[in-house]
C-alpha positions as CSV (number, residue, x, y, z in Angstrom):
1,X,24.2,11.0,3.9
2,X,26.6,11.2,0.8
3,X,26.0,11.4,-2.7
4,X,27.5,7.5,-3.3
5,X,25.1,6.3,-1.3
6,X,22.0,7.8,-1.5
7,X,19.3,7.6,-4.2
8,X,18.9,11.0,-5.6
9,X,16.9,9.8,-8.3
10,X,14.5,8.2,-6.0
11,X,14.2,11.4,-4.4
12,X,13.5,13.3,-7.5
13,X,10.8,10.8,-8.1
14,X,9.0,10.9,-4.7
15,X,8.9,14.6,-5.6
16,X,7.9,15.3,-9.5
17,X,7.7,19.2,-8.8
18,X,11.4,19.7,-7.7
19,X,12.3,17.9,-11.3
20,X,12.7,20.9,-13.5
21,X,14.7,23.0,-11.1
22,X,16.9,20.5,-8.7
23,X,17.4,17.2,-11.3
24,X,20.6,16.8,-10.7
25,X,22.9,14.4,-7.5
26,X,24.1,18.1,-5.9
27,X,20.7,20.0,-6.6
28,X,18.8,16.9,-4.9
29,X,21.0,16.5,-2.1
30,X,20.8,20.6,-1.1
31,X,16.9,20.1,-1.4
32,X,16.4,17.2,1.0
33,X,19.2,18.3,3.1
34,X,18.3,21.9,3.5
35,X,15.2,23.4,1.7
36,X,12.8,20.6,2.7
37,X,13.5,21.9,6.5
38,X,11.6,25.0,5.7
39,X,8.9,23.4,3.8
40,X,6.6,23.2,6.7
41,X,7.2,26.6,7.1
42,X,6.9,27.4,3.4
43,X,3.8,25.0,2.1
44,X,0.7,27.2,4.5
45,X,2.1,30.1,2.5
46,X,2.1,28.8,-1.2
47,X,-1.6,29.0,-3.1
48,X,-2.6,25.7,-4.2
49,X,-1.9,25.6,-7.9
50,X,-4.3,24.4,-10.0
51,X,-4.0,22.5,-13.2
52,X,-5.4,22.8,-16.9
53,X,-7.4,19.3,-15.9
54,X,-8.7,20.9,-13.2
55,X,-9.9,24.3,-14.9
56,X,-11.4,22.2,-17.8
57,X,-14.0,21.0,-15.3
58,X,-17.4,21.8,-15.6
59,X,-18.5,24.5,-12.3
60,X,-20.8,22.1,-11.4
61,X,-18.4,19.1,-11.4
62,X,-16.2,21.3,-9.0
63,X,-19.0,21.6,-6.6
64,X,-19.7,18.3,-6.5
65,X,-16.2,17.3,-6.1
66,X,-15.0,20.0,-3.7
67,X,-18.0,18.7,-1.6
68,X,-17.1,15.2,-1.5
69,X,-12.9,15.5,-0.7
70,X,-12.9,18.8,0.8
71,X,-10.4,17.4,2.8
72,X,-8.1,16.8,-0.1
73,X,-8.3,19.8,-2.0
74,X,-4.5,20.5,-2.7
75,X,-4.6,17.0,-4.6
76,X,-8.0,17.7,-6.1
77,X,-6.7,20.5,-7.8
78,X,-3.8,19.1,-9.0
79,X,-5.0,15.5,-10.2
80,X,-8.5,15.4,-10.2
81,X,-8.2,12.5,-11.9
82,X,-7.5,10.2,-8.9
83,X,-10.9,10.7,-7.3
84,X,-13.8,8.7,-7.9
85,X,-16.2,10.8,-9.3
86,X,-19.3,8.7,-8.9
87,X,-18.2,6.3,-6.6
88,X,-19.3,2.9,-6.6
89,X,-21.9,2.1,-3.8
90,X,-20.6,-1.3,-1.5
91,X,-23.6,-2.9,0.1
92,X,-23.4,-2.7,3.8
93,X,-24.2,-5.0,7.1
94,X,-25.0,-4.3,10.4
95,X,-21.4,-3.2,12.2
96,X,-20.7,-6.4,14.3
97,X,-17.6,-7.0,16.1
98,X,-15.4,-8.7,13.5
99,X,-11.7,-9.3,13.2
100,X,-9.2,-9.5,10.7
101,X,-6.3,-12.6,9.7
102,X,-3.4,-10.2,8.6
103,X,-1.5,-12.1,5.7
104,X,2.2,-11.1,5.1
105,X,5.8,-11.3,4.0
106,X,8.6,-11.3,5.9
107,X,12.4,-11.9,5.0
108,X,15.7,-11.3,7.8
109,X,16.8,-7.9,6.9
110,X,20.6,-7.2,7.4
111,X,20.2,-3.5,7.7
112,X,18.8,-2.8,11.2
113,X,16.8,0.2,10.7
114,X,14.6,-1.3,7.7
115,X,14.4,-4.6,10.4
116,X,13.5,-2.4,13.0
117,X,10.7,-0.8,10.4
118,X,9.1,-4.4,9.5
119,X,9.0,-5.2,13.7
120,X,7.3,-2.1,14.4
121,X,4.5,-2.3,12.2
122,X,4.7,-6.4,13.4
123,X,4.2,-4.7,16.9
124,X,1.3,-2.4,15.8
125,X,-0.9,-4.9,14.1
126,X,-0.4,-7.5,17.3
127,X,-1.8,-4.8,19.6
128,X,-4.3,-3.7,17.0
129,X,-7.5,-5.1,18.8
130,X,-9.5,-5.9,15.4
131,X,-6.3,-8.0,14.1
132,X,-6.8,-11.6,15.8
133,X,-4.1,-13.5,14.1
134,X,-0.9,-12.6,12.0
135,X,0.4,-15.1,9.3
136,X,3.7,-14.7,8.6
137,X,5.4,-15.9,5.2
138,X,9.0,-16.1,5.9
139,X,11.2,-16.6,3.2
140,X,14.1,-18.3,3.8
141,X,17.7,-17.2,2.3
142,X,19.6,-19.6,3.9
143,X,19.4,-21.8,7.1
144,X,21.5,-19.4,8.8
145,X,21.1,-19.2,12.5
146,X,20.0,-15.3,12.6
147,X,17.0,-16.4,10.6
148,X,16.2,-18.8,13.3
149,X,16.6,-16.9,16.3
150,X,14.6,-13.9,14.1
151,X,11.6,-16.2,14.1
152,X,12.4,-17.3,17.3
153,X,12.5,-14.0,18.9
154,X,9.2,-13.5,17.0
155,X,6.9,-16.0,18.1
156,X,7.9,-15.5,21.8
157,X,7.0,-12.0,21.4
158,X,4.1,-12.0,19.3
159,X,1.6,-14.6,20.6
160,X,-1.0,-13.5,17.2
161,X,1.6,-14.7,14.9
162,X,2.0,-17.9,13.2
163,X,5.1,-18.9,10.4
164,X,5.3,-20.4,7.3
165,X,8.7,-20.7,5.3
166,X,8.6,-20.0,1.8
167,X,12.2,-20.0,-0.4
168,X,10.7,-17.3,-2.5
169,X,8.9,-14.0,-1.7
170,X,5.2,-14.8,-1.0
171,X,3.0,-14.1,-4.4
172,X,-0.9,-13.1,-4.1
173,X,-1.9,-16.7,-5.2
174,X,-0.4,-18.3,-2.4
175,X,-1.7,-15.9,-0.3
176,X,-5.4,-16.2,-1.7
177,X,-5.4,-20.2,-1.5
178,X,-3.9,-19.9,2.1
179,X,-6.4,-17.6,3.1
180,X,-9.4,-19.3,1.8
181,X,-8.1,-23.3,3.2
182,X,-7.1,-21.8,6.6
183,X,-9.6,-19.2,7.5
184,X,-13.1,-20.1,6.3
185,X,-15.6,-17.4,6.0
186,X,-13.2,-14.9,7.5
187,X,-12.3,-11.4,6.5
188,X,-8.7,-11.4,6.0
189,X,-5.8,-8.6,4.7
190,X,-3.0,-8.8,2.3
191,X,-0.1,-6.6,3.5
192,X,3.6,-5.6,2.8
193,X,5.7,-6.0,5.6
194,X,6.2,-2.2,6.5
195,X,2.5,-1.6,6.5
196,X,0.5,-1.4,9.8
197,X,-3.3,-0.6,10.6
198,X,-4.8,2.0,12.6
199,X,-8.3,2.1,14.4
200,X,-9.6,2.7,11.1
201,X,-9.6,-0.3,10.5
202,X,-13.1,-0.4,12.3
203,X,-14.7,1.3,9.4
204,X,-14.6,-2.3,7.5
205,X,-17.3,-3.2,9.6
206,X,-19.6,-1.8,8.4
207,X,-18.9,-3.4,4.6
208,X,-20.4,-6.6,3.6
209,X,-17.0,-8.3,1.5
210,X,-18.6,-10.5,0.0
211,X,-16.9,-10.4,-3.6
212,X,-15.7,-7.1,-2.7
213,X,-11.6,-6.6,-2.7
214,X,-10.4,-3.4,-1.6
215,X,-7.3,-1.8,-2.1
216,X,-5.9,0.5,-0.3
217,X,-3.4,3.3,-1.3
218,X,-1.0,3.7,1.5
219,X,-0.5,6.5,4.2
220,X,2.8,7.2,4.3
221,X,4.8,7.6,8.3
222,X,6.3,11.0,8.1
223,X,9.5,12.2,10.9
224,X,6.8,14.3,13.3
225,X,4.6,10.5,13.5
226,X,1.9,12.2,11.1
227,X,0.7,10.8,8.3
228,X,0.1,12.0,4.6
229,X,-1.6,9.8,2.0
230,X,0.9,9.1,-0.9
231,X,0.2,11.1,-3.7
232,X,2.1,11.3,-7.1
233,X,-0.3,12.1,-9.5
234,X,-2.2,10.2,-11.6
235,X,0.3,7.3,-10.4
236,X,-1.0,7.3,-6.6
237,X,-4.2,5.3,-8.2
238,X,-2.3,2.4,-9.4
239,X,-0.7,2.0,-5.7
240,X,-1.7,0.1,-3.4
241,X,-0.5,-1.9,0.0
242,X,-3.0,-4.0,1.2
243,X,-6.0,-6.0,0.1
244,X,-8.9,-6.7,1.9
245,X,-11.8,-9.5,1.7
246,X,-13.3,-12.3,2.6
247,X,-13.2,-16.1,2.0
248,X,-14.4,-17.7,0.1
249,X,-12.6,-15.2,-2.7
250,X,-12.9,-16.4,-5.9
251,X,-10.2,-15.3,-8.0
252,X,-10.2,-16.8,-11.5
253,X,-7.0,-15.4,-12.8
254,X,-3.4,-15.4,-13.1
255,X,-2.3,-14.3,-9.3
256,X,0.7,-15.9,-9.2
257,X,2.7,-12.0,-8.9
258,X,5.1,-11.5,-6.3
259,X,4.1,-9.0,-3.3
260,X,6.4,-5.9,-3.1
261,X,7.1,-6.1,-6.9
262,X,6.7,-3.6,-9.3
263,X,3.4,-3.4,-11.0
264,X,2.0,-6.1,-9.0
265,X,-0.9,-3.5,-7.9
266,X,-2.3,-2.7,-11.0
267,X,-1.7,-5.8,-12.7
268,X,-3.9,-7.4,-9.9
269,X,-6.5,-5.1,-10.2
270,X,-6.4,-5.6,-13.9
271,X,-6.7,-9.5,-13.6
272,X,-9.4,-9.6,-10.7
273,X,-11.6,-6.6,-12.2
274,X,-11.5,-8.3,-15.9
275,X,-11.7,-12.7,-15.1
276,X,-13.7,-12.7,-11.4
277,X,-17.1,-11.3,-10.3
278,X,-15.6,-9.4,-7.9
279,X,-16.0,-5.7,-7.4
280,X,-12.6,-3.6,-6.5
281,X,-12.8,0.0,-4.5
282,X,-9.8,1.9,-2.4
283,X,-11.7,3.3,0.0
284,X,-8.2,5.1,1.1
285,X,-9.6,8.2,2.5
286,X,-11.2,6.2,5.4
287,X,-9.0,3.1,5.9
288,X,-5.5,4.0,6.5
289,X,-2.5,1.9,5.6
290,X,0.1,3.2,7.2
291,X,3.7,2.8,5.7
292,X,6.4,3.0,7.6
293,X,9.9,3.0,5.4
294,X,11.6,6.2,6.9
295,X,14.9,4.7,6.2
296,X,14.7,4.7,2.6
297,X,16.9,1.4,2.7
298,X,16.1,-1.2,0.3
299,X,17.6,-4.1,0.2
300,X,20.1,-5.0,-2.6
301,X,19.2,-9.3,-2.9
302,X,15.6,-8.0,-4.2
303,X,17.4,-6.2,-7.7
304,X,17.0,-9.6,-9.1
305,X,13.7,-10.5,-7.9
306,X,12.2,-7.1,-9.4
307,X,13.5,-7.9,-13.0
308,X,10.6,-10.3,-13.2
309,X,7.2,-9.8,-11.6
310,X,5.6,-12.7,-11.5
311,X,7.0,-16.5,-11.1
312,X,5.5,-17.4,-14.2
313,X,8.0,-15.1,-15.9
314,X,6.2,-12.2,-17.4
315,X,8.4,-9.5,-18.0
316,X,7.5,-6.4,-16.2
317,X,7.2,-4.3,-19.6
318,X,4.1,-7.1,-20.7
319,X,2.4,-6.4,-17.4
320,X,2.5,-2.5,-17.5
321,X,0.2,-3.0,-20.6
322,X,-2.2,-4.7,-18.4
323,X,-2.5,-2.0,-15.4
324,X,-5.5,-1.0,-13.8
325,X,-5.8,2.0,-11.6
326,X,-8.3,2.0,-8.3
327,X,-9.3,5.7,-7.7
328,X,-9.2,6.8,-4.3
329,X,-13.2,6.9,-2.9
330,X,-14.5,6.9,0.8
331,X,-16.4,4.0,1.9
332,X,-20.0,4.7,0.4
333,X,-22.7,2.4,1.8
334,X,-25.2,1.1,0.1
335,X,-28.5,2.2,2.2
């Protein structure tokens, strides 16, 4: 790892505590090089910190908070303000044995450790049990023969998985009209390409979706194989990886945002919450997401791409106005 290459900044980000005392290329690069191998050590011993938002809630609302994310109590006391306080109820059904039509993008990634990432979590969600087909949006850079034998290599591998070539990154319109004319009264998931599903998936079942979306904050893959929910603050509730619903989903809004993008999360929520009947949770604290990107590697061809968020050409500064966070909740029933 050297300075040149490496994103400090993005490290400085990912870590809002460390940017008063190591905001700089050398400071960052000592931290993550150095200090960070202690922090497992370090972390059991620090007391959680709490904040003036925290302290300015009521005794009782403590309680009652502490009792429903006990779990989660370092970020509770640091942001309460990403838990649903009162969270919405979602009606229920009978568990039944259902499956899911995972919907996602793929591109052929030069770097082999980010290509490795996306056919890992390709790998998890074929064996995942609950997952009966994959659809695969492949966008297509140029008819080069690696892309061919990339698609090639996953078909013969993946018997769940079915293709579709796209010249563009795949955007949440497409992906709603494919769902609802190829998988009739089906449950299906939207998903970034470095995002695969555990056996929590399961919990779905229980959840009628019918004009429900939920959207899930995502579990970030750590070194050790664990997982830790990504949290930065108030910003962790305008996050989200994958959507979950069921057709027919009735939209009624502009969805034509690129997947992967920035802002496309919030913006969606923004649209769906404020031009369709449906309602939108992130049960995160029971579903996990889990995102695997321990390379850190993203690719340069998408610097372009991000400038504008969707393809109707909204700049990203007109679509931050229109952001909607999802707080983070547990899947409440409706009994």
């Amino acid at each position: 790892m050297t300075i040149r290459k490496w994103n400090w900044e993005a490290y400085i980000y990912s870590r809002p505590d460390l940017k008063k005392n190591w905001n700089s290329p050398f400071k960052a690069l000592i931290h993550a090089k150095f200090v960070t191998k202690y922090d497992s050590y370090l972390k059991p011993h620090i007391p959680i910190i709490s904040t003036i938002k925290w302290r300015k809630i009521s005794k009782k609302d403590r309680y009652l908070l502490h009792s429903k994310y006990k779990l989660f109590r370092k970020e509770l006391m640091q942001e309460p303000d990403v838990f649903e306080k009162s969270p919405v109820r979602i009606k229920s059904s009978k568990k039944t044995n259902q499956s899911y039509v995972l919907i996602t993008h793929v591109y052929f990634e030069q770097n082999e450790m980010r290509q490795k990432e996306f056919m890992d979590c390709l790998d998890m969600n074929s064996k995942n049990p609950l997952i009966r087909e994959i659809l695969i949006y492949f966008q297509k850079k140029n008819n080069s023969n690696q892309e061919a034998f990339f698609c090639e290599q996953v078909l013969h591998k993946n018997p769940k998985v079915k293709i579709k070539f796209l010249k563009t990154r795949l955007d949440f319109k497409t992906a709603f009209e494919s769902a609802n004319s190829n998988y009739p009264n089906s449950n299906v998931i939207i998903a970034n390409a470095d995002i695969y599903f555990t056996d929590t998936l399961a919990k779905v079942n229980y959840v009628n979706l019918d004009n429900q979306l939920l959207c899930l904050t995502r579990w970030d893959v750590q070194k050790n194989g664990s997982l830790k929910l990504f949290f930065q603050g108030r910003g962790s509730t305008y996050s989200h990886d994958a959507w979950i619903f069921k057709t027919p989903f009735i939209y009624n809004c502009n969805c034509d945002i690129f997947l992967g993008t920035p802002n496309c999360d919030g913006y969606l929520a923004n649209q769906i919450s404020t031009y369709s009947n449906v309602q939108i949770s992130n049960p995160c604290l029971d579903v996990q997401a889990c995102h695997k990107h321990l390379s850190e590697y993203r690719t340069d061809y998408l610097k372009n791409e991000l400038k504008n968020v969707s393809r109707s050409g909204k700049k990203r500064n007109e679509q931050r106005s229109k952001l909607q966070e999802v707080k983070w909740q547990y899947l409440v029933s409706k009994k």
